[in-house]
N, C-alpha and C positions, 0 to 999 in steps of 0.2 A: 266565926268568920262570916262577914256579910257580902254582900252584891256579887257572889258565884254562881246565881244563878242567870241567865238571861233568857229570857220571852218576848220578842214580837209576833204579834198576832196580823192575823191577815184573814182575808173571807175564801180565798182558794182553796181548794178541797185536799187539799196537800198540808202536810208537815213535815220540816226537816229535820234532823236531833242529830246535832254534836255532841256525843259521850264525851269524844277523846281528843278534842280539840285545846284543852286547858292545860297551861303551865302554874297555875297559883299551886302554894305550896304554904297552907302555913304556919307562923313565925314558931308554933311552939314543936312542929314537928322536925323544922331544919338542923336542931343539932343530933336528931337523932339516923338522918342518911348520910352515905360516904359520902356522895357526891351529889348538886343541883343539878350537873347537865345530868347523872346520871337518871335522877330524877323525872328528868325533862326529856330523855332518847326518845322516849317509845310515845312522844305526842304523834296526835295525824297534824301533819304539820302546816301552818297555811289551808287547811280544809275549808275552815269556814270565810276564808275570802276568797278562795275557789270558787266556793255556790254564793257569794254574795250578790249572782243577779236571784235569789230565791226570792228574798219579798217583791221582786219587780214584779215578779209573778204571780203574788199574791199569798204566798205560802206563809205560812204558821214559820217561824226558827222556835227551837229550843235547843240551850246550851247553855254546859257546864262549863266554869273558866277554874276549877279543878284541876290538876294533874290527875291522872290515872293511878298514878304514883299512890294516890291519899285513898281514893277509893274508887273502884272499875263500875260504872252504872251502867255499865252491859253485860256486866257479869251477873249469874245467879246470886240472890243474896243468900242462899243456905250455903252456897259455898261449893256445890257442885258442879262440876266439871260441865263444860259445853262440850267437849271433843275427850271423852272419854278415849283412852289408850292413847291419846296426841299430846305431845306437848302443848301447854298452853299456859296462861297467866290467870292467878288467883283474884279473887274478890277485892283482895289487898293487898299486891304482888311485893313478894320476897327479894326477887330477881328481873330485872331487863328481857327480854328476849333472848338475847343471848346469852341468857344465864347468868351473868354480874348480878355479884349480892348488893340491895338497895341500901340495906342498913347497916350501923355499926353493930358489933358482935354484943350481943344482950339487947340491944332496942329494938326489936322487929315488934310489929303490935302484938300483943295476946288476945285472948279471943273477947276480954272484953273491951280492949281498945276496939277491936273490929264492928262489933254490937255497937258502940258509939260511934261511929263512923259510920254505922250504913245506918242510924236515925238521923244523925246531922244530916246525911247526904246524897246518900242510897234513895232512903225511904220518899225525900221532897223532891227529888228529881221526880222521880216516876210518879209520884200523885200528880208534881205541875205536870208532866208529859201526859197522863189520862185526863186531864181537865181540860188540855185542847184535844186531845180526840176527844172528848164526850162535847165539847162547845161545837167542834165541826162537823162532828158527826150528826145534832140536832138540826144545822143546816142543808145538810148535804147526805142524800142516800148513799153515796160511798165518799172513803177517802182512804186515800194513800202515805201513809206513815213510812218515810223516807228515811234510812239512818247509813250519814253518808258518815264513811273512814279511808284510811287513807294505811300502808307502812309499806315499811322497803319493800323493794324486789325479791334480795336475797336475805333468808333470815333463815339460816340452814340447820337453826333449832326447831323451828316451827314447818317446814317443809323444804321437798329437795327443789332444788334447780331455780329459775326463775320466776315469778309470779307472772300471768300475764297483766294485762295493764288494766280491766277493768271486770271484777269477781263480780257480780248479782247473786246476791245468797235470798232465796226462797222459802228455806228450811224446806229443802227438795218438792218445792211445789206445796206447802201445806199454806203457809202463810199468806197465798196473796193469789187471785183468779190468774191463769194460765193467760190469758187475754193480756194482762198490763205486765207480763214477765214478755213477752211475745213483741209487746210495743217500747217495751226498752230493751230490749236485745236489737230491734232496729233502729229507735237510739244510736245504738253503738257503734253500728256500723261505720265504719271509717277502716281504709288500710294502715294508716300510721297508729293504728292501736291493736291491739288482741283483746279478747275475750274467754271467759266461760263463766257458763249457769250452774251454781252449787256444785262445787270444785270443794279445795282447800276450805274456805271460807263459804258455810251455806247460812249463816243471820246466825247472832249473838241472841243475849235474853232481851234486849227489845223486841226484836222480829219476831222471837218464837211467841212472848207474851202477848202482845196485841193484836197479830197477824190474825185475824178472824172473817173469812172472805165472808163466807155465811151469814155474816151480821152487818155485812157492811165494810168492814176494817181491814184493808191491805194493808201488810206491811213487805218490806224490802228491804235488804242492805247493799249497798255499793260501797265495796272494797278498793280502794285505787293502789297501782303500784306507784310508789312516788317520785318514778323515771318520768311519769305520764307529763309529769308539769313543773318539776325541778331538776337542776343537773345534779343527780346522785352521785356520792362516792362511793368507790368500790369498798373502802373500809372507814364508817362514821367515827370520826375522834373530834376533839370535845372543839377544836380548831377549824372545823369544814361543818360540820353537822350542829342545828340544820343549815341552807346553802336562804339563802336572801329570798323573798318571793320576789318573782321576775315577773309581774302581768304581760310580758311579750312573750316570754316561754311557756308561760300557764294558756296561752288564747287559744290555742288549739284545742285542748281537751275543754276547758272553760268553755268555749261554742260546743262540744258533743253534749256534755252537761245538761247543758240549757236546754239543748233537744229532748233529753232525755226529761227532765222534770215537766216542760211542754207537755210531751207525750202522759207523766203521769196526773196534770191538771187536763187535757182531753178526757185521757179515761175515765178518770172520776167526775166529768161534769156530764157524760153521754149519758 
């Protein structure tokens, strides 16, 4: 499968990376899941034209137009667990969030499908992804490795009650100078939103892999709950979910956003 990957580059000390922004799925693995939407539930949905002012600002994108579905490039590639004892989603997930099996009964991949799977795709993600931090990282004494996501509010496999609207995962402070967690926490600030810092969601294996403050290299993750910028339904079936992007519903958070990546091309150019 070709043209799955996408790279614009830019001189800003910033990088954004959509994992799980992608719906492609391909042609020779469809007859092997129940269902495409099922497939396709668990995209962050509309994310990447959420932060579509990011090259305005000069920022690096990287993204995958993969389904999560085919292969998780935020996931460990050995195949271990980020939230140990927590529910969560495999390198090459079995199940939905909600636990729905993805596949029919005998086709789930085996381990060497999976081994082929993270060299087609695993593996060129993350070399393109360290090829723009080591290209910006040459120009610029720091930069900030952005890796924005997005899922429901409620997803009461993965945690109780309501998400709030905007997670900043850290990797509890290891990943990225206190300084630019501090300047996107004010970012944030807005009343029509909530917040918390390494919550549920403290940064996947992007954030933990790269996040190297000591060297230069912040990373961060922002998690959105996806009330923040679409009309959510209280139960996604295949008829509602996902809901239209609305750029009039989205402009509210779309402007905090903006704030927020501002704040992390100041930090990195001070």
């Amino acid at each position: 499968m070709t043209g799955w990957l996408e790279i614009h580059r830019g001189d800003a000390p910033v990088i954004v990376s959509f994992p799980h922004t992608g719906t492609d799925i391909p042609a020779e693995l469809e007859p092997c899941l129940l269902s495409p939407w099922l497939a396709r539930k668990d995209a962050d949905w509309w994310v990447n034209r959420l932060y579509d002012m990011a090259r305005g600002l000069g920022a690096t994108t990287v993204r995958t137009r993969l389904s999560r579905t085919v292969i998780d490039v935020n996931r460990d590639p050995s195949g271990a667990s980020l939230y140990p004892g927590q529910a969560t989603t495999d390198l090459c997930p079995l199940t939905t969030f909600d636990g729905e099996p993805l596949y029919r009964p005998g086709r789930a991949p085996d381990a060497a499908a999976i081994a082929r799977r993270r060299a087609s795709w695993h593996e060129p993600y993350h070399a393109a992804l360290l090829a723009e931090v080591q290209r910006t990282r040459e120009k610029h004494a720091r930069v900030v490795l952005y890796d924005a996501h997005s899922i429901r509010s409620r997803v009461p496999r993965l945690f109780e009650g309501e998400l709030p609207n905007l997670n900043i995962g850290t990797y509890r402070g290891a990943s990225c100078d206190p300084v630019l967690t501090q300047r996107i926490e004010a970012g944030c600030e807005d009343p029509r939103f909530t917040r918390v810092t390494d919550g549920r969601f403290v940064g996947g294996w992007t954030t933990r892999r790269y996040g190297n403050p000591a060297h230069g290299v912040h990373a961060v993750q922002m998690e959105l709950a996806c009330r923040g910028y679409l009309d959510e339904p209280v139960i996604p079936d295949a008829g509602n979910w996902p809901p239209p992007y609305d750029p009039g519903r989205a402009a509210p958070l779309r402007a905090l956003l903006e704030r927020v990546l501002r704040a992390c091309v100041d930090f990195a150019s001070s």
